[in-house]
N, C-alpha and C positions, 0 to 999 in steps of 0.2 A: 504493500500500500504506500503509494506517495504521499512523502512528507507534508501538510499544509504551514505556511507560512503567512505571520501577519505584519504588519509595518500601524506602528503606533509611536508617538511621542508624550513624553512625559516632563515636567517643567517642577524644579524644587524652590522653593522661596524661603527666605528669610524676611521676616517684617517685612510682607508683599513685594518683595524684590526677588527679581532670577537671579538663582546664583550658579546654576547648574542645569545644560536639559540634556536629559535620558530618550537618545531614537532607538526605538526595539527594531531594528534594521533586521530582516530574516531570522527572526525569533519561531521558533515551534507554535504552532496554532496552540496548543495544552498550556505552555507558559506563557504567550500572549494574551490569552485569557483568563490567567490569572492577573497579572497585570492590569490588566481591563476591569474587571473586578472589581481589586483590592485599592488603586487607585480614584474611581468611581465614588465609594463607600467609607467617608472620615478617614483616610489613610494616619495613623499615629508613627510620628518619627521615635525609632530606638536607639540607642548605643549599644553595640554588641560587643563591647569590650571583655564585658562577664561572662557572655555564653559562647565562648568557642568554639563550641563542638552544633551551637541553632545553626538549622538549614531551613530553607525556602519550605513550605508547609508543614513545620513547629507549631505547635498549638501556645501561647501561651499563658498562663493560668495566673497571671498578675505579679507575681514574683519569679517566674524561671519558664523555661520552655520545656513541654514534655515532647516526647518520642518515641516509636517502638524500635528498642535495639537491635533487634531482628531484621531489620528492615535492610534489605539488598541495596544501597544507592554506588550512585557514580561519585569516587574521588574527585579531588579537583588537579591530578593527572592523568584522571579520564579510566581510569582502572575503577572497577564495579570489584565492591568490597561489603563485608558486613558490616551494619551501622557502627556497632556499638565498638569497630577496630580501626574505625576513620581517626586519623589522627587529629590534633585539634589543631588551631590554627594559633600560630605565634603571635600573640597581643602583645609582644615587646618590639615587634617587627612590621607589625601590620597593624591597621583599626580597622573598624567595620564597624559601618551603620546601614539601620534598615528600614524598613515599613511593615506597620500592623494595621491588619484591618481582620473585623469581626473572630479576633482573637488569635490570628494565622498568619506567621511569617512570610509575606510574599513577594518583598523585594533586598536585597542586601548588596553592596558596594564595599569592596574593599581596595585600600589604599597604604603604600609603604607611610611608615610614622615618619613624620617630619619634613614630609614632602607638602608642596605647596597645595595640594590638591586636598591633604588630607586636614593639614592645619583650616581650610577652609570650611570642609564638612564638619570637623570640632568645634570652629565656633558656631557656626549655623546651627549643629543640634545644643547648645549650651543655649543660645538663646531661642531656640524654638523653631525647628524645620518643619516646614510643609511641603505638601505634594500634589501637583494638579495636573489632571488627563490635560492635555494640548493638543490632542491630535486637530484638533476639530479649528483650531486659532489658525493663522498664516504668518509668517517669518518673528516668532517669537524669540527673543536674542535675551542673553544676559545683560541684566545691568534694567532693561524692562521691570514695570512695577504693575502689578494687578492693583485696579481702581473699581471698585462696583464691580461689572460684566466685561472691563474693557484692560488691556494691557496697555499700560502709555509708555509710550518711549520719549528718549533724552530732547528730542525735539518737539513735546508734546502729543505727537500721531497717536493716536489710540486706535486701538486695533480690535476689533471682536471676535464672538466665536464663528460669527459664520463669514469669517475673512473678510468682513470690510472694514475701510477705514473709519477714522470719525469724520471726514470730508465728504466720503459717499455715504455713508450712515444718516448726515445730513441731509444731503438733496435727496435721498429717497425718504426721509419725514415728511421733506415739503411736497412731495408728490410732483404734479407738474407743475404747480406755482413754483414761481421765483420773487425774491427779493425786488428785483428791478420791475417787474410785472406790475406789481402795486403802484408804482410809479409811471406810469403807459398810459397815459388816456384813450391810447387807441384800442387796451386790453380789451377784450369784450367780460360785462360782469352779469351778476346774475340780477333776476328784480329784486327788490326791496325786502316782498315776503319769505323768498328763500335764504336773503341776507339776516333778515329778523332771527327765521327759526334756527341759521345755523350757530349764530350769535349766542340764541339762549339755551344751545345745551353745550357751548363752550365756556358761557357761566357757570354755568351748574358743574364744569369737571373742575376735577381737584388741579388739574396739571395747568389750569391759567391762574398766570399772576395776574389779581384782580387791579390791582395797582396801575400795572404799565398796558393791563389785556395782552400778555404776552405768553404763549404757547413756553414751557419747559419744553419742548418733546420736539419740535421744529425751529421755534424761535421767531415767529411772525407775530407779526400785531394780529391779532384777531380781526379787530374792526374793519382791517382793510383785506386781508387773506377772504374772509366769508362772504365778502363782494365777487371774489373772481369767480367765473366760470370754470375754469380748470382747475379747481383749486380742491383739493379735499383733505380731514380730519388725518392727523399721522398714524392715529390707533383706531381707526374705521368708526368714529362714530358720528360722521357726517360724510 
């Protein structure tokens, strides 16, 4: 039976900041999805300094990871051995941190100690690592901050999940009106009455600031957007 293979990306944060992203580049369908998963599902960052011997689907029970010693796995030079005669991994040589989700070791990273890479991962779990699926975002880079739904970069761009910018994120609020459009005499607008009603149920949403009649969610004046003809609601309710 041929192998299935998945491609997924994973993105680690510090105080909403990238400091590391994880591409599952020809990973096994069975560990792909675990990653899929376990990432998905409050992912909780570990330090695995004390369990040497946890591997990738460990239970953990709040204080230590269990396992059946019994258990046939593959070394990490690739020789299949009995669990309980795996050797343990050198914690004066290496560290290793990982991720839990719904009590089950399913992700782990290991790095020589004092290497830049690892010093990195040490402060980041010290002050509290996270972990978030990114397959679904577009050019997610280090150094990016998660804000609300969006990743902003050093130049302000914010970026969503379904790969747009916050430049086209905008013009598609404003549907086919534009900004300059209000200003057009020659616009074509609509009568009065359908100006009325669209008016009064942009009153009544939570998303206009009553102050300025100004859309959160587009950014147009109401009073003049609910004139145009081409103009419609960013959240369908006009």
């Amino acid at each position: 039976m041929e192998t299935e293979y998945n491609e997924s990306s994973y993105a680690f944060l510090v105080e909403n900041e990238v400091f590391h992203i994880f591409h599952a580049i020809a990973v096994e369908e069975s560990i792909s999805s675990g990653y899929k998963e376990g990432f998905n599902n409050n992912p909780i960052g570990i330090d695995l300094e004390y369990y040497p011997l946890a591997m990738r689907g460990d239970i953990w029970t709040g204080s230590t990871f269990s396992y059946n010693p019994e258990e046939t796995i593959v070394a990490y030079d690739g020789t299949s051995m009995n669990r309980s005669k795996m050797p343990a991994l050198d914690t004066s040589q290496f560290s290793r941190y990982g991720f839990i989700s719904n009590n089950k070791l399913f992700f782990a990273m290991v790095f020589p100690k004092g290497t830049d890479q690892e010093l990195m991962w040490k402060n980041a779990f010290k002050t509290g690592a996270k972990a978030l699926d990114v397959t679904e975002y577009k050019d997610i880079e280090v150094g990016d901050k998660l804000i609300n739904d969006a990743f902003v970069k050093a130049d302000n761009t914010q970026v969503f999940k379904d790969g747009t910018s916050s430049w086209s994120k905008w013009k598609s609020n404003l549907g086919d009106a534009r900004p300059w459009h209000m200003l057009n005499p020659g616009q074509k607008k609509v009568d009065t009455e359908t100006a009325k009603t669209r008016m009064s149920i942009c009153q009544a949403c939570p998303e206009l600031i009553k102050a300025t009649t100004t859309c959160t969610k587009c950014g147009c004046f109401m009073k003049l957007k609910t004139r145009l003809e081409g103009s419609s609601c960013p959240i369908g309710k006009w």
